[in-house]
Each structure stands twice: as C-alpha cells, then as structure tokens.
N, C-alpha and C positions, 0 to 999 in steps of 0.2 A: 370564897368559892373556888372551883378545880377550874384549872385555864377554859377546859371545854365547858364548863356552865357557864363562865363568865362571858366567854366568846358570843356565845348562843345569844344572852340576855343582851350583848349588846347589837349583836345583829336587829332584836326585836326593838331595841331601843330606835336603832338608826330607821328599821322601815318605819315605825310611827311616825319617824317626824318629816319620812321621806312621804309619807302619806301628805301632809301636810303642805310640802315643797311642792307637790306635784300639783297637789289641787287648787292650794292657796285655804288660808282655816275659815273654812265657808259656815262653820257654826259658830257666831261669837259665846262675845261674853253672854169505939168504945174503949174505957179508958183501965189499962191495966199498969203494972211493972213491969219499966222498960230496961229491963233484963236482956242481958245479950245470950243470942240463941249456941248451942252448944254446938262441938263439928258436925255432928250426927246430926241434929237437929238442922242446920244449914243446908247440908247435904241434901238433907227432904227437902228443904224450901226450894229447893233448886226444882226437883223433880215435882212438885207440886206445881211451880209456876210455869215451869217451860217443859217440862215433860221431858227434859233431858237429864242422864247419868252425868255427875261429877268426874267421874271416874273414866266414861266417855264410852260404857258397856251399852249397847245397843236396848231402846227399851220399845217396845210395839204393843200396838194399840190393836184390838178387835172391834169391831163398830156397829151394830144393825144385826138383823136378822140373819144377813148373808155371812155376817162377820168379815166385813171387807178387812184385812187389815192395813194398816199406813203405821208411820212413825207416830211412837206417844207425842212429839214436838205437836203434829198436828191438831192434838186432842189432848191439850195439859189439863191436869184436874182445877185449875186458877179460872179456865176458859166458859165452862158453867157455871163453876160453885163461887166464883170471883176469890181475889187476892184474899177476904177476909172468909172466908167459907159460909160465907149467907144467903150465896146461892144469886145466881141474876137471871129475871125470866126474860125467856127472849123464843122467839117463834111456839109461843103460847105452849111453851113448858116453862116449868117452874124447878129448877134442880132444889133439891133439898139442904139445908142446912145443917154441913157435915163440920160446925165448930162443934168442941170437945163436950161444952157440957150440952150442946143438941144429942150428939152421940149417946151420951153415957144417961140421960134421964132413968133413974130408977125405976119408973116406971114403963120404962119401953116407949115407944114410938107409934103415934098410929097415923097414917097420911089417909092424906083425901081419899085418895082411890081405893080405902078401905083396909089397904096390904099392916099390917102391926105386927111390930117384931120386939123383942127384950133389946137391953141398953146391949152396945158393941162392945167388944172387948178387942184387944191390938188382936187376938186371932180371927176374929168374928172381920174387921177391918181386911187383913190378908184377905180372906176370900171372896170379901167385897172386890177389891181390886183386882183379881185373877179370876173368879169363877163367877161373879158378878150375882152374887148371892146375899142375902142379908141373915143379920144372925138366927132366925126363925127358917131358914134353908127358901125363903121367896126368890123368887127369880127378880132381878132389877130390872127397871125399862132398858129396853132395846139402845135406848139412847145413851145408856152407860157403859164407856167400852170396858171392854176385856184387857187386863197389862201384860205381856207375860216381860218380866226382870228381876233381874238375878236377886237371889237373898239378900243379900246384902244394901241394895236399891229399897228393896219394900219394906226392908227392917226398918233404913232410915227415913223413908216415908209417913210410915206408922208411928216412929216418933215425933217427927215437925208436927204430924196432923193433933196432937197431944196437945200443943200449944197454940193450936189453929185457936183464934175467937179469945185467946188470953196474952198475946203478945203484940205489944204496940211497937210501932218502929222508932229508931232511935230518934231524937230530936223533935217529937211530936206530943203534946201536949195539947190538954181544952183551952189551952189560953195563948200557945208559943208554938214554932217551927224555927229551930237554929238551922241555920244556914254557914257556910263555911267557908271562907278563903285563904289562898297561900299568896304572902307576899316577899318579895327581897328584904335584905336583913342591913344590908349593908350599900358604903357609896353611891354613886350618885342615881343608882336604882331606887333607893330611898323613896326617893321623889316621886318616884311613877308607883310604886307601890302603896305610897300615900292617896298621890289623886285615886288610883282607884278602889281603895276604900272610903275614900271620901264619896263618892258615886253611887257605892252599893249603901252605905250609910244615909245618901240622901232619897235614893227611889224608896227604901226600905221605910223610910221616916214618913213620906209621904203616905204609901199604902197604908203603914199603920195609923197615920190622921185620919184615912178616909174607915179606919174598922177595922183593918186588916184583912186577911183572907180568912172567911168564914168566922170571923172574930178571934181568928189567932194572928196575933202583933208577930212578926218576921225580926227576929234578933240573930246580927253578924258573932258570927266568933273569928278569929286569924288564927296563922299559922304560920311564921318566919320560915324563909330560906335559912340553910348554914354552913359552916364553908366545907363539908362534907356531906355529901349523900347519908349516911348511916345518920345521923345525926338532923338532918333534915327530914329524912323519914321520922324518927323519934318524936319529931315538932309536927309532924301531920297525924300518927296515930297516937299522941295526945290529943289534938284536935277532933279526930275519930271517937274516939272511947271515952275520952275524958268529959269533951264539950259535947257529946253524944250529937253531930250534927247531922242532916236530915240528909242534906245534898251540898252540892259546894257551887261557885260562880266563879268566874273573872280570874282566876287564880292562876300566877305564873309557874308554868311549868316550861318556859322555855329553855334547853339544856338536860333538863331531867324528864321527857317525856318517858322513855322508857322502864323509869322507874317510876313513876308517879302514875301512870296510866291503870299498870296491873296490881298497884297497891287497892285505886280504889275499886278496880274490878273484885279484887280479894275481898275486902271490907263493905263490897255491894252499895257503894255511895255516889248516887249519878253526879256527874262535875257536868256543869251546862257553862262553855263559853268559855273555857282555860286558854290563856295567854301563851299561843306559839306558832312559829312558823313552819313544822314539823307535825301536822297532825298525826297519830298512829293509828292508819286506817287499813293494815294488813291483815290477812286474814288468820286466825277467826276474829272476827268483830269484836273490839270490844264494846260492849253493849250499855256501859255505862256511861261512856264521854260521848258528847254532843258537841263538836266543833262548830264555829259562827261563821269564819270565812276556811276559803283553800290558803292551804300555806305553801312552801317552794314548791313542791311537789307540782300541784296543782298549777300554779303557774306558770314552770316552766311547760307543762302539758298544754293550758292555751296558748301559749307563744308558738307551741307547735305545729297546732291545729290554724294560729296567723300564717303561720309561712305556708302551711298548705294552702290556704284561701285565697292569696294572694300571688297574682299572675307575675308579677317582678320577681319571685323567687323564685320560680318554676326552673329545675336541673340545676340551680345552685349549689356548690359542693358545700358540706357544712362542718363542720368542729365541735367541739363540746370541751371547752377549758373548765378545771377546777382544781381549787384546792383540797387537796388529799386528805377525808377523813367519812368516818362512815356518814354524816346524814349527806353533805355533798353526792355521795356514791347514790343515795338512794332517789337524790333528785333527779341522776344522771341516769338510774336505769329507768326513770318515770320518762325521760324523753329519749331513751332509745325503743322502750316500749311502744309510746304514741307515733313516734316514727316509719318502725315499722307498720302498725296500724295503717297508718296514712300510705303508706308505697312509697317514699323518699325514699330518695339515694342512701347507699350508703351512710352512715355520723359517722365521726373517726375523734376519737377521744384523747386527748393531752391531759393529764393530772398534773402535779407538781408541789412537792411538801412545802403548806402553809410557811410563811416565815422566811422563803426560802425561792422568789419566784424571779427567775431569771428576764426581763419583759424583753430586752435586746434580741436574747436568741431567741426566746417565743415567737418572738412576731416577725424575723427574717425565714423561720421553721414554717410558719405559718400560712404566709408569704408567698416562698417557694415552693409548697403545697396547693397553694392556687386554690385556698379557701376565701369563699367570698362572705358566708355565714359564721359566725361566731355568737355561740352559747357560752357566756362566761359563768363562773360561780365560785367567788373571791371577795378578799375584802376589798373596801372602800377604792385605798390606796396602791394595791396591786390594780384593780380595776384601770384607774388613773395615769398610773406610770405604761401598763399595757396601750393603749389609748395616744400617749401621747410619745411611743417607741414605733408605735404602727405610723402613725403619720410621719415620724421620722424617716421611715423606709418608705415615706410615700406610697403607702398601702390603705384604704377605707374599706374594710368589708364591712357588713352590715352586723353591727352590734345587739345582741339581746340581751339585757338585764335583769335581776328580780327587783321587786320594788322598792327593796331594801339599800340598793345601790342607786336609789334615784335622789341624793341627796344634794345640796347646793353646788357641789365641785364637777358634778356632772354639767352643769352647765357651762362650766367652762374648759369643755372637752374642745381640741384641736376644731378648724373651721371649718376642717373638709369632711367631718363627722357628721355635719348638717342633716339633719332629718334621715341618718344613719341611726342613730343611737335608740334603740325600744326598750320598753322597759312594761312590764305586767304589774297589776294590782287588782286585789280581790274587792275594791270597794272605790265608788267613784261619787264626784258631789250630784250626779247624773238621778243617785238611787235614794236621796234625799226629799221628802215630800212637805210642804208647808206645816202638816199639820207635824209630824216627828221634827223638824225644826224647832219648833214654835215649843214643844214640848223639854225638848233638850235647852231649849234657850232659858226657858223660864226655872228650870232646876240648878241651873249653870249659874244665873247670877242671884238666886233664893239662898246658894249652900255655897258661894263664891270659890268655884270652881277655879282652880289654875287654870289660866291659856296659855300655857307651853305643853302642855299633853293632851289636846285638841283629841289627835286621834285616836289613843287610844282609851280615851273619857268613851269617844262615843264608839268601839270594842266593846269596854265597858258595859256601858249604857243598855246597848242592843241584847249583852246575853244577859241582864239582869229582867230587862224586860222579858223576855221570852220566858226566863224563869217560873217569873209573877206569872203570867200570863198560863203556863203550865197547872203553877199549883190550882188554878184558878176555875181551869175546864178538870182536874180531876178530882174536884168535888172536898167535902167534908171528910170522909171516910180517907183519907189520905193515906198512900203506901207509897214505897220507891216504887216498888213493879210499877203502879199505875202512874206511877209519875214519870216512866220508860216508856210503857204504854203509847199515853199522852204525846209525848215528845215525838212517838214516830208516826203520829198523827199531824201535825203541823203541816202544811199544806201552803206554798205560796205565801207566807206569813208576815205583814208588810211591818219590820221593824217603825219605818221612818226614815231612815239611816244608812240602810244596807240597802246590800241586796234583795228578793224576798228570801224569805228561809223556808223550806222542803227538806224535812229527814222520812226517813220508814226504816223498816225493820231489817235491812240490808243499806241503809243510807245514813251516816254520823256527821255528813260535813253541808252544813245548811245551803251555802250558798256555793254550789261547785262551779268555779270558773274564774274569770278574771278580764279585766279589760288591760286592752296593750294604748301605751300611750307613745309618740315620740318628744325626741328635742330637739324644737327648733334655737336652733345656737346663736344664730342673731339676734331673736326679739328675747333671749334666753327664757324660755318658756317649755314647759312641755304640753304637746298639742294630743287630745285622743283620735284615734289613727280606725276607729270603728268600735263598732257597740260590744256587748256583751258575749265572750264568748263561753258556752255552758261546754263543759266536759262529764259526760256519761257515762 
C-alpha cells in the first residue's frame, strides 16, 4: 500500500486496540433482469427519487390550486408513487401506478374517479410532468405538481420511468441479497481483516438459520485492498458490477476515504459501518455512507467542548501540535472551528513534517509560550519522546490526545503528567447493555472469534447489526433508496455495544460525540473524567 494508506490503517489499527487498553476487553470470549441502468437512465433515477438535477440545473415544483411553488426536492415523484412506482396511499389518496407497463396498457386507463385516458407515450408523459395533464388532455389531481426542468432533465426522466416496475436493483434476488465488503490485502492487517469477515460471516449465518430476511439468505462477497489506489479501486468495481452487490458493511476504507466514499456515491451502493477514523462528512452529504462512531474530527471537537465545561481550564492559553498532512489539518480546523464557537482564547498552531519532529525545541518553544493546554496529533512515538522532553524542562501542561494514542506507553508517561494526560473515544464499556453482551458473547464463542481484535469485532458487530436491522424495517419490496430512506430513520437505536445510533437526512454519523477519559499514572489506569459528550 502508499506510505499514507499504510499510516492511516495503522493509526486504525493502534485506536482499536487503544479501545481496549483504555477500557480493559470487557466482552470476552417483483422480479426482473438486473441489468445496469444506462447514464441517461441513472440520471432519471436521480430525479425520480430526490427531485434533484445531476447536473445540479434548478428543478421546481408547482403544488395545489394556488400552485405554491417550492423546490422539486420537496416533492420528488418516489415520495407518492414510491421507489418502485406502485404508488403508496397515504392521507386517503391513493397516487396511481405510474410503472411502465401500467402506463402503456393498450387499452388505456380508467381510474376510480371515472377520468380514462389512452396508454402514455414518452410525449403524452412530458406533459404529465409540466402541464399536469394526461394523454386524453384531463386535468391531474391538484395533488400532482407541476415541474418546470430543462429538456434535458425530463428527457432523462422519461427514460428511467421506461424501466420503472421492470428493473430490480443489483444484488436482490427472491432468494438472495449480496452484501459487500473491503478488506486489507496484505501484513499484519491480514488479521483484522479476517476477524472481520469472520463476524459479518457469522451474524449473516445466524439470520439466515432463522430464514433470512423475508426468506432471502444474506451472502458476503470481499473486495481486497492493493498496494495502489487505481488497482484497489478495480477490486471494488469488480465487487460492484461483477458480485452485483446490494450495499456494503464493515469495510476498510481507512486511508482511502476520499476515494472510496465518491466511488460508492457514483455506483449508488449504501456502505453502513466502513472502518475509519476519518469520516467524510463535508458538505454536500454524501448520502450513501452511514458512519457508526465520530472519528478524530469529532473527537478532537468533544475534547473541545471538555475544556469549555470545565472551570480548571477557564483562560488557559492553548496549542494545537500536529503532524503535517492533510487529514491532521482537517482535525485542526474542526477544533479551531469549535473553538471559536465556544469563545476561547485564541489556539495558536505548531505543525511539524511527520518523520521529522524536533521534541527538545518544541517543548522549550512551547514552554516559553506559556502554553498550559496542548492538543496534540502525532504518532505514538513522537507523542512519547514530546512528553518525556516537556517534563525534562520541567513543564506539565495539560495534555489532549485521540484515542488512538491511548495505547500501553502512555502509561508510562513522566510522573508529573498525573491526571494531566486526556484522551477521547467514541465508544465506552459504559454503552454496553446485558442483553447486547450476552448477544455478542454467544456469537463470539459459536464462531470462535479471535480476542485480540475485541474492539473492533464489536465496530464490526454493531454496523452489521444495524444493517440487518435496516433491511428488516424496509420490507420485501427492497430498494437502495428505501434502504437510505430507512437508515435516516433510526432514532436512538440501542446497538448493545455502542453508543445509541440517530442518523436523518442531514445526519451520517450515528453516534456524534465522544467520552474524555484521563491517566491516572500511578494505579496506571485510565480513569473517565465525565459522561458523554454529544456534538451538534
């Protein structure tokens, strides 16, 4: 793999097992050809579902008698006529059922309320949508907006709706729903890539003993990492097109979020639960990834919001160390963001090229700065050597960590660090409930689970469940949308394990926030220092 993917993967490496140091491993031992839709055709699906232009051309909606208008967003054609166009009655209207061969009946149409018209044709469809007329010139209910959007918008409209009621999504079957993940390919990743297909293999196995969902059996397919991007990609759109999969889980993408993110946004394949501490949750949304915890971002943001909360910090001058590269940067401006937010003083920022970190002069610089706070974001070992140069100059300021730097050497940081040293994590044994133990325990030693990857088995665990639990509330009739839908519907959602998980339609990261923990360096432990703090 590229130095930076390596790095990434094993930062992810180190917080798992730093999860574990911190806590102690508190868990022991209708059916057509699914044919891929054309660009044109995609293009509709888009504008069918969300009532938004690809192209990002403004599309508007007319509504009612008064013809209010608002954005098509508000009024997508998916929202009546559902994902599969059979229409869903809801405040005792019934929208009509606008799949292709309802449309095209040779013999025309004739509805309840008497109105009959001959079969549509893609022109008779245009002025459906724009003059809100049907091919016998009847006026449509009031309830049907008006669109007005560019030619090019309703051409491709006109064609997706062509294969409305004749196109099944990929990976769905009357018997089967593939599912997808991407693992490490290589070294000692290996291993964690195994446990966690070993996990989604054993939930999967279990569902389908009890029937499956809706009597479709859940079958994994993979997708290697490889030591280049272009090349790893090639091993996921195999997995895409080839394994024709539904949605993906668990799947490392840490190091290549940027690339793996807008692949599956491209190939419209929801990923619930991918493996990083980097979630990509800048605007515009992507709509497809469903993150399980906050990653540094997020955490440096609660550590934030601790120093505000608490009275001992109050006018302390503060810092912000890292090593220089962009996701570092991006942690950095998430806590000078929250910062500001909060009204703290000034942050005054040191970087310093990876590989390459002076700790001597840092911490006399630092020092003589008369900084009492310190944000670090560094490896292991710079962390360590900083730490143990600072107490050399006989300087303790108050250290913040990610959780990822909480691993066994931090315990044996200088003595005067003492209940100095904090440290954040998105997940604590605090959010663990008897019954999600008990659950986790009995698949653990059924499918004899490795205990060395404790924590992130149960990462793992938590977005596979959620999954299941997904396809489960969106019924028979299965689609991605509804299975987006769905997701931004979860509410408070009690893995067991976690946090609760809460996404919506503006919301991708379940469990937004983190608890701060400190080290006590004597009993060498670390102690939690207050409850949950959420970030909004």
């Amino acid at each position: 793999m590229p130095d930076r993917i390596n790095m990434i993967f094993r930062i992810n490496l180190i917080f798992w097992t730093a999860l574990l140091i911190a806590f102690g491993n508190s868990i022991p031992n209708r059916v057509a050809a699914q044919t891929s839709l054309t660009a044109r055709e995609a293009r509709g699906k888009q504008i069918y579902l969300r009532g938004a232009s690809p192209s990002g051309k403004e599309i508007l909606a007319y509504v009612g008698e008064s013809s209010l208008e608002a954005p098509a967003s508000s009024f997508p054609c998916a929202n009546c006529h559902g994902a599969d166009g059979l229409g869903k009655p809801e405040g005792g209207i019934t929208p009509s059922d606008i799949s292709w061969d309802a449309l095209t009946k040779v013999y025309g149409v004739k509805h309840p309320n008497g109105r009959q018209h001959p079969a549509y044709t893609p022109r008779a469809l245009e002025l459906a949508f724009t003059r809100g007329t049907d091919p016998a010139g009847n006026k449509l209910l009031p309830v049907m907006p008006r669109y007005v959007l560019s030619p090019e918008d309703l051409a491709d409209l006109v064609v997706y709706l062509q294969r409305l009621g004749k196109y099944t999504e990929p990976g769905i079957s009357e018997s089967k729903i593939t599912i997808g993940t991407v693992v490490p390919s290589r070294g000692t990743l290996v291993d964690l890539g195994n446990a966690a297909t070993t996990v989604i293999k054993a939930y999967f196995d279990e569902i389908n003993s009890q029937g499956g969902i809706y009597n479709r059996r859940l079958e994994l397919k993979t997708a290697e990492t490889a030591a280049t991007w272009p090349a790893t990609r090639a091993n996921i759109e195999r997995l895409i097109n080839d394994d024709q999969v539904f949605a993906m889980t668990g799947a490392f993408i840490a190091g290549i979020e940027k690339e793996i993110v807008p692949l599956v946004a491209e190939k419209e394949v929801p990923l619930i639960g991918p493996l990083t501490l980097f979630p990509q949750t800048s605007f515009p949304l992507n709509r497809h990834v469903f993150y399980l915890l906050s990653g540094i971002n997020g955490q440096a943001t609660a550590m934030v919001d601790f120093v505000k909360q608490n009275a001992k910090f109050n006018q302390k001058s503060a810092v912000v160390v890292y090593a220089r590269n962009e996701l570092y940067s991006q942690v950095v401006e998430a806590i000078q963001e929250r910062s500001k937010k909060n009204g703290l003083s000034s942050l005054q920022v040191v970087d310093y090229e990876a590989g390459k970190f002076a700790a001597p002069e840092l911490a006399k610089q630092l020092k003589d700065a008369k900084h009492e706070i310190v944000f670090f974001f560094g490896a292991g070992d710079e962390v360590h050597s900083f730490l143990k140069e600072a107490a050399a100059a006989n300087w303790f300021p108050f250290v913040f960590l990610p959780g990822s730097a909480g691993t066994s050497e931090i315990l044996q940081a200088p003595a005067g660090f003492d209940n100095k040293i904090f440290l954040s994590f998105p997940a604590a044994p605090s959010d663990q409930t008897e019954e999600g133990t008990r659950e986790f325990r009995a698949l653990a030693a059924k499918y004899n689970f490795p205990t060395q990857h404790r924590a992130m088995e149960v990462s793992v665990f938590s977005s596979v469940k959620i999954l299941v639990e997904a396809l489960k509330r969106t019924g028979k009739n299965l689609t991605r949308e509804d299975l987006i839908k769905t997701l931004e519907g979860f509410y408070d959602y009690p893995t067991g394990l976690t946090p609760a998980i809460t996404y919506g339609p503006n919301r991708r990261i379940g469990a937004m926030g983190a608890y701060v923990v400190t080290v006590d360096l004597e009993k060498k432990q670390f102690v939690p220092v207050g409850g949950w703090i959420g970030i909004n």
